[in-house]
C-alpha positions as CSV (number, residue, x, y, z in Angstrom):
1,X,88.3,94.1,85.5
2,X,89.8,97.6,86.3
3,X,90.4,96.9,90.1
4,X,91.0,100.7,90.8
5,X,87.7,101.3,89.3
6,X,85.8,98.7,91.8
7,X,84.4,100.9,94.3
8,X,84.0,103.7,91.9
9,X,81.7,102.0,90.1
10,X,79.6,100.4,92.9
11,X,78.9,103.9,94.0
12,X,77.7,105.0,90.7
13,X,75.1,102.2,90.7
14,X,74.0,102.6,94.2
15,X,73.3,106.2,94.0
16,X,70.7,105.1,92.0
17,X,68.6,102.8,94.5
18,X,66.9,104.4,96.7
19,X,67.0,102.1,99.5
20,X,71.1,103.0,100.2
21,X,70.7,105.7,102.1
22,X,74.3,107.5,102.6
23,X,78.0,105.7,102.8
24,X,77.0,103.9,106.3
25,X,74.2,101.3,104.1
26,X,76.2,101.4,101.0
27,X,79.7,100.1,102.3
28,X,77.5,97.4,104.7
29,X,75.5,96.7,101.5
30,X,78.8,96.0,99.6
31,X,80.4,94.3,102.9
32,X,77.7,91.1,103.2
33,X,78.1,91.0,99.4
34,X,82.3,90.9,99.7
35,X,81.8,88.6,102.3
36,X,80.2,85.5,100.1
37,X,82.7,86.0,97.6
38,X,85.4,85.8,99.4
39,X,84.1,83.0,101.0
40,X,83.1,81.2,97.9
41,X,87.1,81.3,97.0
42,X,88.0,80.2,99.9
43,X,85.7,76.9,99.6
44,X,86.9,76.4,96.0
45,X,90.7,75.5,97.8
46,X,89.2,73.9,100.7
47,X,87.0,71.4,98.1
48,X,90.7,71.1,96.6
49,X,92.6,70.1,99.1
50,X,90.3,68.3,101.5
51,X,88.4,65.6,100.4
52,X,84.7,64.8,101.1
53,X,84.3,68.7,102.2
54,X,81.1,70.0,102.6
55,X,79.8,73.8,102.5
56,X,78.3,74.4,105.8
57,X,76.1,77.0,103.3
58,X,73.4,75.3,102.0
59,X,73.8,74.8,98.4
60,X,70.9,77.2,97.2
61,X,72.6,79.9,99.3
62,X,76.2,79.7,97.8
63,X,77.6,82.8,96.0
64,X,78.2,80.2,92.9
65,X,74.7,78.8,92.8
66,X,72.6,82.3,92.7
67,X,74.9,85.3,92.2
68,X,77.1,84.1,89.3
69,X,76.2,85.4,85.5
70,X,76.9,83.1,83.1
71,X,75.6,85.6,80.3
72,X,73.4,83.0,79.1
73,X,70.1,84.9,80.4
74,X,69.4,82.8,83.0
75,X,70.8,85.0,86.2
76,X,68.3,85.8,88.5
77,X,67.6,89.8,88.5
78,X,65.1,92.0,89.4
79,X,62.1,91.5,91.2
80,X,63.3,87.4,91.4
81,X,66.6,88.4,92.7
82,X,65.4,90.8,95.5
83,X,62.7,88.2,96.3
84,X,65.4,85.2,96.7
85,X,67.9,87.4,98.7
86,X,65.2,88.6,101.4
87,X,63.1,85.9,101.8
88,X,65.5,83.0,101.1
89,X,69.4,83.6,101.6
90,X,68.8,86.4,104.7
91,X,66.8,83.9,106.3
92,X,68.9,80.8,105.6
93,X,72.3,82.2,106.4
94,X,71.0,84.0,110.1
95,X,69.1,80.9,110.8
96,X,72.5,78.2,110.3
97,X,72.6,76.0,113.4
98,X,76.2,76.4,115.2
99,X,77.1,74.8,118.1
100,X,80.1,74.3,120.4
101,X,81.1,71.6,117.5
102,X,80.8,73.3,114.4
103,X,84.1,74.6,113.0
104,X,84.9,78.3,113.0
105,X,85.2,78.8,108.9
106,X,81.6,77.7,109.3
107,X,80.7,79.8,112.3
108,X,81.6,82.4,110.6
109,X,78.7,82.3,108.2
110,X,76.0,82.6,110.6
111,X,78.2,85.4,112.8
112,X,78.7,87.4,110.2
113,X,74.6,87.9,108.5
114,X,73.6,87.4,112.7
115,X,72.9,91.3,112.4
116,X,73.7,92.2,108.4
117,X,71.4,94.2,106.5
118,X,70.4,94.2,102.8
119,X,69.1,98.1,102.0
120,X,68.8,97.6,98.1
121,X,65.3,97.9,96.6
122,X,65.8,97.9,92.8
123,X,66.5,93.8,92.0
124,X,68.2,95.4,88.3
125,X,70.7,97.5,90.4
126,X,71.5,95.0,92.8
127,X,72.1,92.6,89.7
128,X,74.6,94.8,88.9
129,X,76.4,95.4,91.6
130,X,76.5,91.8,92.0
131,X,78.6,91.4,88.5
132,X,80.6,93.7,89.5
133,X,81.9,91.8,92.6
134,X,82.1,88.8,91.0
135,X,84.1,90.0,88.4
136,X,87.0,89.9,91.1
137,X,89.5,87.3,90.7
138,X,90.8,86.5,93.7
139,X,92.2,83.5,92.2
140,X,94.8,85.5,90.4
141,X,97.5,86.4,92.6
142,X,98.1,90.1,91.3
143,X,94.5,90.7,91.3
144,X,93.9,89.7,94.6
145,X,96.6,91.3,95.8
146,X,95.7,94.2,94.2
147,X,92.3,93.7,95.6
148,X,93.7,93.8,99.5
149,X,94.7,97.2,98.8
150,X,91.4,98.0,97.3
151,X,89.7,96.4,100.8
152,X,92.0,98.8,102.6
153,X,90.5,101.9,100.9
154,X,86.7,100.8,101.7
155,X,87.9,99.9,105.2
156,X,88.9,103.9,105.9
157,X,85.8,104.9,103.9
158,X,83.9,103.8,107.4
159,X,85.5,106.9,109.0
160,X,82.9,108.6,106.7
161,X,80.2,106.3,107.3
162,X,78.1,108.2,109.8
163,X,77.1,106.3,112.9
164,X,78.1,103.0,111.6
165,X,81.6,104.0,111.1
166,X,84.8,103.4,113.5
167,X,87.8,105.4,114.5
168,X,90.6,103.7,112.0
169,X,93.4,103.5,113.2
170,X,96.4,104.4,110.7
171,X,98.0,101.4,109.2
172,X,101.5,102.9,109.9
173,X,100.7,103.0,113.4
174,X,99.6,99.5,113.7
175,X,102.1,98.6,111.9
176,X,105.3,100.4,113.6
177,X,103.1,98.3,117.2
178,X,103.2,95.4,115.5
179,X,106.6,95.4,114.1
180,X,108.1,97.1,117.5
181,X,106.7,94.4,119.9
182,X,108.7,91.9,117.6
183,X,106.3,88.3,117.0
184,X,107.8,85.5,117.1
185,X,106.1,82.2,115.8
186,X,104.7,80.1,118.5
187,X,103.0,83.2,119.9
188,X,99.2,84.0,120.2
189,X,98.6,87.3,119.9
190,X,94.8,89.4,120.6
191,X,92.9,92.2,119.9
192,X,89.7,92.8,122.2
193,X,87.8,95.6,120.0
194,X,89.5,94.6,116.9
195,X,87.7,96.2,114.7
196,X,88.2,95.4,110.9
197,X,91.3,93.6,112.1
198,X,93.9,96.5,111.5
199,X,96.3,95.0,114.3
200,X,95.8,91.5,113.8
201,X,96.6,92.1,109.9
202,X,99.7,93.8,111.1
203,X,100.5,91.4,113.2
204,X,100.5,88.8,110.7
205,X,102.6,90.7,108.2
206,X,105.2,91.3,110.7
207,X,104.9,87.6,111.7
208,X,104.8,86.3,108.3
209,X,108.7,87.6,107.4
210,X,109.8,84.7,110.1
211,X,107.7,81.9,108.8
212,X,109.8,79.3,107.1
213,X,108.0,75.9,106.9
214,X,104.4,74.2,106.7
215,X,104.3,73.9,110.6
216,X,105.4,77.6,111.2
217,X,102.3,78.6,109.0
218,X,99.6,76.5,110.6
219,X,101.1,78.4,114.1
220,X,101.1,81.6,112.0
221,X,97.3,81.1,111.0
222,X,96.1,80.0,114.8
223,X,98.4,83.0,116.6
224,X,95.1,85.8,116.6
225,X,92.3,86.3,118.5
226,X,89.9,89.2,117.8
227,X,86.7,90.0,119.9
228,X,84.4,92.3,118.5
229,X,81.1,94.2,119.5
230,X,79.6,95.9,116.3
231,X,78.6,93.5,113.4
232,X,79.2,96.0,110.5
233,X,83.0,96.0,111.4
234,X,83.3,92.1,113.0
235,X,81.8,91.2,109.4
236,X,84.7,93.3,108.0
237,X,86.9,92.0,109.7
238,X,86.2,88.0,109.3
239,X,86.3,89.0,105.1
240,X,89.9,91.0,106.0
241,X,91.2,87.4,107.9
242,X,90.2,85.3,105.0
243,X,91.7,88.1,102.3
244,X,94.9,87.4,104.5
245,X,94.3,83.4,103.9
246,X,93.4,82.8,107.5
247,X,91.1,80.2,106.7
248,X,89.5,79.8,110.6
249,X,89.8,83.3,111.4
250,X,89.3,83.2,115.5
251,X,87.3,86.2,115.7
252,X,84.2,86.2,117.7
253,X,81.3,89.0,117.6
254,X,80.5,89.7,121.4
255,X,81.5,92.4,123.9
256,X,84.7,92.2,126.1
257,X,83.5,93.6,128.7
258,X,80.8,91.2,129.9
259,X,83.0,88.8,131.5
260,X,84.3,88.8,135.0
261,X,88.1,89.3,134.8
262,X,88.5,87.3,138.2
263,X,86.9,84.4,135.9
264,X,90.1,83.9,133.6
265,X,91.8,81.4,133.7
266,X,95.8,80.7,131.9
267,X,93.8,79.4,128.9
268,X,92.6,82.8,128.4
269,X,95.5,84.4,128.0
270,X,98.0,85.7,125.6
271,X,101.7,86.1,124.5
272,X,101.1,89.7,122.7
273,X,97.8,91.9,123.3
274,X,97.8,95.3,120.7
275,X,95.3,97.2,120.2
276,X,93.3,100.4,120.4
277,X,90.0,100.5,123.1
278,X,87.2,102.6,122.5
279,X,87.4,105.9,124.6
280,X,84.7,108.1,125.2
281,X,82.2,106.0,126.1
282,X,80.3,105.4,129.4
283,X,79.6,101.8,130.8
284,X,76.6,100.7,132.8
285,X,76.9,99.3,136.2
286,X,75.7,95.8,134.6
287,X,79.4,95.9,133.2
288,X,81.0,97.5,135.7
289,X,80.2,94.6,138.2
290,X,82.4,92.4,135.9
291,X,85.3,94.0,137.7
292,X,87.0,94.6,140.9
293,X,85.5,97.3,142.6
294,X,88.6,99.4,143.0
295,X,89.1,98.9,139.2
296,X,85.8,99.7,138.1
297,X,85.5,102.7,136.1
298,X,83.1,104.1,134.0
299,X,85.2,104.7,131.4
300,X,85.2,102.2,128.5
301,X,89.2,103.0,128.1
302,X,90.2,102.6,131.6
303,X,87.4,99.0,131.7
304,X,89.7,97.8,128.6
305,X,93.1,98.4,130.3
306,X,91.7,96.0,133.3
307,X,91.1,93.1,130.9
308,X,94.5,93.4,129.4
309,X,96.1,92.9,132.5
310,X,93.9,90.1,133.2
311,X,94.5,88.3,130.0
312,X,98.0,89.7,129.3
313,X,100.5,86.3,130.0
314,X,103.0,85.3,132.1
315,X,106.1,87.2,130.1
316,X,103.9,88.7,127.9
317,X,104.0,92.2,126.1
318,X,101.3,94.6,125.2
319,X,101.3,97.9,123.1
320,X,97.8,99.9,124.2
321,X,96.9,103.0,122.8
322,X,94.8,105.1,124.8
323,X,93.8,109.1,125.6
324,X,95.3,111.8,127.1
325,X,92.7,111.8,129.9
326,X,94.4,108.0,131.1
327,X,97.6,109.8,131.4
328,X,96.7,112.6,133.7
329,X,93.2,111.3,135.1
330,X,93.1,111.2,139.1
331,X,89.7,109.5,139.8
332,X,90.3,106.4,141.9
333,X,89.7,104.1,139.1
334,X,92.0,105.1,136.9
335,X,94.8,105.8,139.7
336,X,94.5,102.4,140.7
337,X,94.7,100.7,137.0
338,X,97.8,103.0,136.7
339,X,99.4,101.7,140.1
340,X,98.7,97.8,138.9
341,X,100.6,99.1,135.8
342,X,103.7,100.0,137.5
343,X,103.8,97.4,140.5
344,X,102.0,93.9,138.6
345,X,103.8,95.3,135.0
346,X,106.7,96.4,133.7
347,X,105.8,100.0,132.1
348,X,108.9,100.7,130.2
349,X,107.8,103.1,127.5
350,X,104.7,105.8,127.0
351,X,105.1,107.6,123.2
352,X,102.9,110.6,123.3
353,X,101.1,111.0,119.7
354,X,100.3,114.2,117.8
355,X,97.0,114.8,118.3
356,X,95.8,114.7,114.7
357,X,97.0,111.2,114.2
358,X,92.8,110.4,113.8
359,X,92.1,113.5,112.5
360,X,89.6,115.1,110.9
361,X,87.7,112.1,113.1
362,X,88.5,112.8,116.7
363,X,90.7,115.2,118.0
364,X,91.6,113.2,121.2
365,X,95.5,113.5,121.6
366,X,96.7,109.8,122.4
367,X,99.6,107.4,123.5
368,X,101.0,104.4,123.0
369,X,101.7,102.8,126.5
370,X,104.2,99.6,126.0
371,X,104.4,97.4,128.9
372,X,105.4,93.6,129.6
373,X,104.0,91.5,132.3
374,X,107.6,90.6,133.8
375,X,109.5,92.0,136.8
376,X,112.3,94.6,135.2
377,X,115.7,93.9,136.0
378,X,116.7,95.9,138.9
379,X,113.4,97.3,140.2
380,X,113.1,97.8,143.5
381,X,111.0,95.8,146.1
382,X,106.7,96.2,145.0
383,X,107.2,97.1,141.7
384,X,107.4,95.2,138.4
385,X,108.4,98.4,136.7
386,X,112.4,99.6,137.4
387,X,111.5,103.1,135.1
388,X,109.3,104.2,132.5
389,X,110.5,106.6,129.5
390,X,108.3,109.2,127.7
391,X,109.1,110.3,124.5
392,X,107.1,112.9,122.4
393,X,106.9,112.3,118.6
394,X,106.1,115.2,116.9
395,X,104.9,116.7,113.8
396,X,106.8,115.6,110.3
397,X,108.5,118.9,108.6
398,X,106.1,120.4,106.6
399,X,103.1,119.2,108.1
400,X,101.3,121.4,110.4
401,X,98.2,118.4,111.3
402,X,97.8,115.1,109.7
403,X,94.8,115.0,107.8
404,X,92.0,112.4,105.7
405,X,94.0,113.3,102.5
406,X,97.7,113.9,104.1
407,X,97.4,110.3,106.8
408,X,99.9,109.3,108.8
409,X,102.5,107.2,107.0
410,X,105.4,104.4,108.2
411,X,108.3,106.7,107.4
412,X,106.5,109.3,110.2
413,X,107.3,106.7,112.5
414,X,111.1,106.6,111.5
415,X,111.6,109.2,114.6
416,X,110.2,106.7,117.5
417,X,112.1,103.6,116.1
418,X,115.7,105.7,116.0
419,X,114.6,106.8,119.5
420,X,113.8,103.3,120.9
421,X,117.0,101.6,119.8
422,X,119.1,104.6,121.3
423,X,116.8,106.0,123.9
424,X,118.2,109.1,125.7
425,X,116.4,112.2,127.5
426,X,115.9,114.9,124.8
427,X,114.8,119.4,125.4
428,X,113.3,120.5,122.7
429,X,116.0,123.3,121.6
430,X,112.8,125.9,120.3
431,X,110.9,125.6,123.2
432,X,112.8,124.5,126.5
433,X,110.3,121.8,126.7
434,X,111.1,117.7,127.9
435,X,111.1,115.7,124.4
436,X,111.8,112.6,126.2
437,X,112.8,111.8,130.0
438,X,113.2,108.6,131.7
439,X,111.2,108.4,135.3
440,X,111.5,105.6,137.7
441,X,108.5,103.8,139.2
442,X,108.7,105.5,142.3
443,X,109.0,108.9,141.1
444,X,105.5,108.8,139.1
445,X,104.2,107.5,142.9
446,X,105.5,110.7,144.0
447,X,103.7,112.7,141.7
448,X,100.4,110.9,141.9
449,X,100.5,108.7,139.0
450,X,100.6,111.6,136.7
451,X,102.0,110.0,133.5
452,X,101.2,113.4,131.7
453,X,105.1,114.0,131.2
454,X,106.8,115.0,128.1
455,X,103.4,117.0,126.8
456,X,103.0,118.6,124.1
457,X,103.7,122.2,124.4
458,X,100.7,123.8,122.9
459,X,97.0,122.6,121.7
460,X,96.2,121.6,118.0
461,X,93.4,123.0,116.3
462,X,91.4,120.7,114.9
463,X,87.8,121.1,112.8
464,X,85.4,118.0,114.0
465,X,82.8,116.7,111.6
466,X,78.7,117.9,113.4
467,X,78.0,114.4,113.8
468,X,81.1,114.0,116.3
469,X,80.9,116.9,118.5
470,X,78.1,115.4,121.1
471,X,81.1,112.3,121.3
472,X,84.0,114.9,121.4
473,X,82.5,117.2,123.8
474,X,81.8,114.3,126.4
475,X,85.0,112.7,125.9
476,X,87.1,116.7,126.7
477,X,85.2,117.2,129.4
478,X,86.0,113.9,131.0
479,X,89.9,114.6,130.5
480,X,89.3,118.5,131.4
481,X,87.7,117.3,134.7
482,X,90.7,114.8,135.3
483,X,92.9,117.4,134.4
484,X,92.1,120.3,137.2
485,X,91.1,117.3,139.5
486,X,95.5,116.7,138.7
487,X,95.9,120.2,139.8
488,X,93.7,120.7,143.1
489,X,95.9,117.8,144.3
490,X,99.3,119.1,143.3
491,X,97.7,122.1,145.3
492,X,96.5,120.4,148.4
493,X,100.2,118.5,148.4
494,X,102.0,121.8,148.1
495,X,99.6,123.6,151.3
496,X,99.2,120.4,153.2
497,X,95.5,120.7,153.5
498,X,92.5,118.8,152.3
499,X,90.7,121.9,149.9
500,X,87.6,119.7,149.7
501,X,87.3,119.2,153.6
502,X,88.6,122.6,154.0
């Protein structure tokens, strides 16, 4: 088939049903779908290359068995189709028995259709969408390479997808992370909101250049972890994994945060932690109590940062990216994640980020914080961290704001990677303004753990979509709060009084 034309002409047929109800139901509708396939091609080289193997889906339920058209008239459609897939493969695939035995490629299965949905109500339409899928060869190696980039496409079309839809975050940016924490094989590597798998893919493209032999690639397929809470984007990601031939994909659907921290244990840990937390969002006190009290914030961000130092390894290195407010927020929770940063971690580098890089999504401004859980060479007595450098990237010539149909792209990142291999402190010629400045560990004590340095010297407009501006409006208001709670405390420092006791 035309692969460009794939989810052009899924659209066309779904606007016709009137059980898909905007992009959200459509791009699930299509995910489940996506999911079975793939998975179908997968099992035809497992049946290859293992003998006695046995689908762990039962043989009524597999893609081959009920979806495939053989043109011969004898493909279910219509009302028998939409009969069989509610009342027989729904219920069989969320009902699978898994237990602490049962392989992960066949966990998988039952994970993914746990919470999936099936919206269509015409059985004709659904018939064919269904060709239309299976029309994919993924067997062909341009084709399904062709198709990854296809995947990629549907994967920013949740941006779009109302209330079901995530934050994606730009595949240059996960990309420059991945490539500038530098994998090595051997290394496990873990994303705790992961999302559609956007870091662990680029992980495994950066990690992929250095594999050389049959053992390096089974350590190259067991190196990631993912962990995620929503089931429209965990079922993404389990297809993206097996798109990426990770056959055993080790990415679970739960919620990070409902573990006590003081629980883990050196098994829990990893080499290499990326990733980008949900911010925003309020946690109840029934998660909160998973964490030390002097840790426990409210803020999902801050609630994320605590279980990367928990599970962040002896050595290890982790590239976080998080929201202004972290920077220059001055509530105890977040003063006190920031001091375990500096004096348990080696902070070494905090990128500030244009703050359209998620735009027209979010207009959040946010940060890559890099930092290793080592003792720097040369820091002085109870810190881990000798001295942290800021550098600001800014806007490309010729772009004012990045944008849905101008993104981010690699060669944007050029700037930071020049800057990292020959870091120096930079003033911005037009404006007077720090570019980049190097602070040691006990100079961002002095000034109250304020890593808002090397700012930005201006706001960026930016128009938000309706649907985001209840989200957006919480989420400013959290930082503006931090922000002149920052300032009454440079003030009290400067008179030597206590305003709020004055």
């Amino acid at each position: 088939m035309a692969i460009t034309n794939f989810v052009k002409n899924i659209r066309n047929i779904m606007r016709n049903d009137a059980g898909i109800n905007g992009d959200a139901q459509r791009i699930e509708q299509i995910a489940w779908m996506l999911f079975l396939k793939v998975y179908d091609e997968k099992e035809n080289d497992w049946e290859f290359n293992e003998d006695g193997y046995r689908s762990f889906i039962p043989e009524n339920c597999r893609w081959r068995n009920w979806a495939k058209d053989d043109g011969s008239g004898e493909a279910m459609t219509a009302d028998t189709l939409l009969n069989f897939v509610n009342g027989t493969l729904f219920p069989t695939l969320k009902g699978l028995e898994v237990t602490p035995q049962t392989p992960m490629r066949s966990t998988i299965v039952q994970t993914t259709f746990q919470d999936a949905n099936q919206y269509m109500k015409d059985g004709v339409l659904l018939r064919q969408v269904i060709n239309v899928i299976d029309d994919l060869d993924l067997g062909d190696y341009e084709e399904s390479h062709a198709f990854g980039e296809i995947y990629e496409t549907i994967l920013k079309e949740m941006q779009s997808a109302g209330s079901a839809g995530e934050f994606y975050t730009p595949r240059a940016l996960t990309d420059f992370m991945a490539q500038t924490i530098q994998p090595k094989v051997g290394e496990t590597m873990a994303d705790f909101a992961c999302g559609t798998g956007g870091f662990l893919t680029s992980w495994l493209k950066a990690l992929d250049k250095q594999v050389t032999t049959a053992e390096e690639r089974e350590a190259y397929a067991r190196s990631i972890y993912g962990i995620e809470k929503k089931q429209f984007p965990y079922m993404l990601c389990v297809t993206n994994m097996l798109l990426h031939d990770i056959d055993s994909p080790h990415v679970l659907h739960g919620n990070s945060l409902t573990k006590d921290v003081l629980n883990y244990t050196d098994d829990d840990r990893f080499d290499v932690i990326l990733m980008n937390p949900p911010y925003g969002g309020n946690e109840k006190n029934d998660v909160k109590r998973h964490f030390p009290s002097d840790l426990a914030s409210s803020e999902t961000a801050d609630l994320f940062m605590v279980v990367i130092q928990y599970r962040l390894a002896e050595n290890g290195r982790a590239a976080v990216i998080l929201p202004d407010g972290f920077l220059f927020g001055t509530d105890n929770a977040k003063l006190a994640i920031k001091e375990k940063l500096l004096r348990e971690f080696n902070l070494h580098t905090i990128i500030r980020l244009p703050g359209s890089i998620f735009s027209p999504y979010t207009s959040i401004a946010t940060n890559i914080l890099f930092f290793n859980n080592e003792k720097a060479k040369g820091a002085a007595e109870g810190f881990k961290t000798k001295e942290t450098w800021f550098y600001r990237l800014d806007m490309p010539k010729g772009y004012k704001h990045f944008s849905k149909t101008k993104p981010m792209l690699l060669e944007h990142c050029q700037p930071m990677t020049e800057w990292w291999n020959n870091r120096e402190e930079i003033i911005d010629e037009e404006t007077g303004d720090e570019k980049s400045r190097c602070f040691t560990a006990q100079e961002l004590v002095d000034c109250g753990f304020n890593f808002d340095q090397c700012k930005f010297p201006k706001e960026e407009e930016e128009v938000l979509r309706p649907e985001e501006l209840l989200k957006e409006y919480h989420a400013e208001r959290t930082a503006l709060d931090a922000k002149i709670d920052a300032q009454l405390a440079e003030i009290e420092n400067m008179l030597g009084i206590k305003i709020k006791d004055a």
